[in-house]
C-alpha positions in Angstrom: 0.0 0.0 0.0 1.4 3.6 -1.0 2.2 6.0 1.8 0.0 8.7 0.8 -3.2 6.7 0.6 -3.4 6.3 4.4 -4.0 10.1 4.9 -6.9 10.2 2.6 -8.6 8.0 4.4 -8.1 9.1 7.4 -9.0 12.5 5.5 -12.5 10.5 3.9 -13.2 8.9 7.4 -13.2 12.6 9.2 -15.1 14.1 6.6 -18.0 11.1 6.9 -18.4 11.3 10.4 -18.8 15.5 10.0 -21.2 15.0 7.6 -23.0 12.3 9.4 -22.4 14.4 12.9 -23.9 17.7 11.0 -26.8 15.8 9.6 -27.7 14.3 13.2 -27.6 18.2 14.6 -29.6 19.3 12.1 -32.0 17.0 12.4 -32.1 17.7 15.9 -32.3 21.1 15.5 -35.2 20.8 13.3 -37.3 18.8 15.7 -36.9 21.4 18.4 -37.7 24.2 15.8 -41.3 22.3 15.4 -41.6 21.7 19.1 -41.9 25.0 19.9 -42.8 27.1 16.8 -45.4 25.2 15.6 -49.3 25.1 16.2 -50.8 22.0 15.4 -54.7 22.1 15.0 -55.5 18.3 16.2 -59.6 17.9 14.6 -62.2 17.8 17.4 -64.1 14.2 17.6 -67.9 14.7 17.2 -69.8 12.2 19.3 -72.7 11.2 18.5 -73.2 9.9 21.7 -75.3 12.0 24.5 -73.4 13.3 27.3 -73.5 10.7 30.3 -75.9 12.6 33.6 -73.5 12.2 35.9 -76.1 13.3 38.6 -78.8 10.2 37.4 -75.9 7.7 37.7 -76.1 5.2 41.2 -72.3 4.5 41.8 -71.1 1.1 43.9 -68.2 0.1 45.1 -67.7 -4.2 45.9 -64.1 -4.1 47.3 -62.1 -7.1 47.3 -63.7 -8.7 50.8 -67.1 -8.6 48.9 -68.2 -5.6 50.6 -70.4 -3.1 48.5 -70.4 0.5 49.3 -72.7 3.3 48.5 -71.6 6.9 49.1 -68.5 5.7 51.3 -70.8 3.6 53.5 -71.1 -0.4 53.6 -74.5 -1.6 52.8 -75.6 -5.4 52.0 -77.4 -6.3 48.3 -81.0 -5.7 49.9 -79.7 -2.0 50.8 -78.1 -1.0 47.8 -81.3 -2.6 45.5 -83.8 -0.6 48.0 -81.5 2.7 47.3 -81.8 1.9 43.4 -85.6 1.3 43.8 -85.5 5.4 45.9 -83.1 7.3 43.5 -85.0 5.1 40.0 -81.2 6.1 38.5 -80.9 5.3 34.7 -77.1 4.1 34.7 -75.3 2.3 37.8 -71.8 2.4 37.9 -70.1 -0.8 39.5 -66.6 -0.6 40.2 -65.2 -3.3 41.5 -61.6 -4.4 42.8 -59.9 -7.6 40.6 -59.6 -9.5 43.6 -63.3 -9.8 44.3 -64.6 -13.1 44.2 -66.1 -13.9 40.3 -69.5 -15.4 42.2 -69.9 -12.8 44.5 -69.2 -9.2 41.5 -72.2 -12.1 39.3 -73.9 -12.2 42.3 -74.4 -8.8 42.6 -74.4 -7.8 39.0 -77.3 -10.0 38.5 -79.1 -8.1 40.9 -78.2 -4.7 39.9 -79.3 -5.6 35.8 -82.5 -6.7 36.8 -83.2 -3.0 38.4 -83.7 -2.1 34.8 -81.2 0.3 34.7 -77.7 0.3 32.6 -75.3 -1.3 34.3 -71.4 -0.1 33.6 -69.2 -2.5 35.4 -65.7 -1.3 35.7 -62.9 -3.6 37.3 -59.5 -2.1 39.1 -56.3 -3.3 40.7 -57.0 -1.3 43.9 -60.7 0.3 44.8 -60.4 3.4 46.1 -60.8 3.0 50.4 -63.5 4.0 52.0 -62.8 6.8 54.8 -65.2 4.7 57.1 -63.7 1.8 59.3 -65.5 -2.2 57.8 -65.6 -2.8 61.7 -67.9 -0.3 62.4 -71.0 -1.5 59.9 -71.3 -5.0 60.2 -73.1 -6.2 56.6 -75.1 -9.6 56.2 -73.8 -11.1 53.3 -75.7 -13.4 51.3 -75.1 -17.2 51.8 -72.9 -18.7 48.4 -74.7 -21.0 46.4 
């Protein structure tokens, strides 16, 4: 190999990683240029869906000993069906924790569907706690089948 050949490549090799290096920057340079000069106008989703009454909507709670809760307080199934049967609500919202026993959430969703009224039934890893003690309001529970 000649002498003079290693020099150009070294000379080739600088000039490729400038070029690359430059690119990169630039590149960089242009994102951050969009970030924060640009407006984007994102379309607005029309639903064609009614807005949900928040204030016609019977919320329970069945936390993962099987208790159920309405407004922060334990109540057994007879309760919370005679508080549907009061407030006549046209959606019930059941959240219940994963580690409720599958009998017990059909248990009580049976119960709730045949109020008449839509039942949402959403499932979490933790229910949010009530601020009441469970040892203050002993609830019957149903026997299991």
């Amino acid at each position: 190999m000649k002498p003079h050949i290693l020099p150009v490549i070294a000379f080739v090799l600088i000039l490729t990683n400038l070029f690359i290096s430059a690119r990169f920057v630039m590149s960089i340079m242009a994102i951050m240029h969009l970030q924060y000069h640009s407006r984007v106008q994102l379309p607005v989703q029309k639903s064609h869906r009614s807005p949900v009454d928040l204030a016609n909507t019977f919320k329970v709670v069945l936390k993962s000993d099987g208790v159920a809760y309405v407004d922060d307080l334990p109540e057994s199934d007879t309760a919370v069906l005679y508080d549907i049967q009061q407030r006549k609500p046209e959606r019930i919202r059941l959240m219940a924790d994963r580690r409720v026993r599958y009998e017990r959430l059909k248990l009580l969703l049976g119960k709730l569907s045949a109020s008449g009224a839509q039942v949402v039934v959403a499932v979490a890893d933790d229910v949010p706690a009530s601020p009441h003690s469970e040892a203050q309001y002993p609830v019957p529970f149903l026997p299991r089948p």
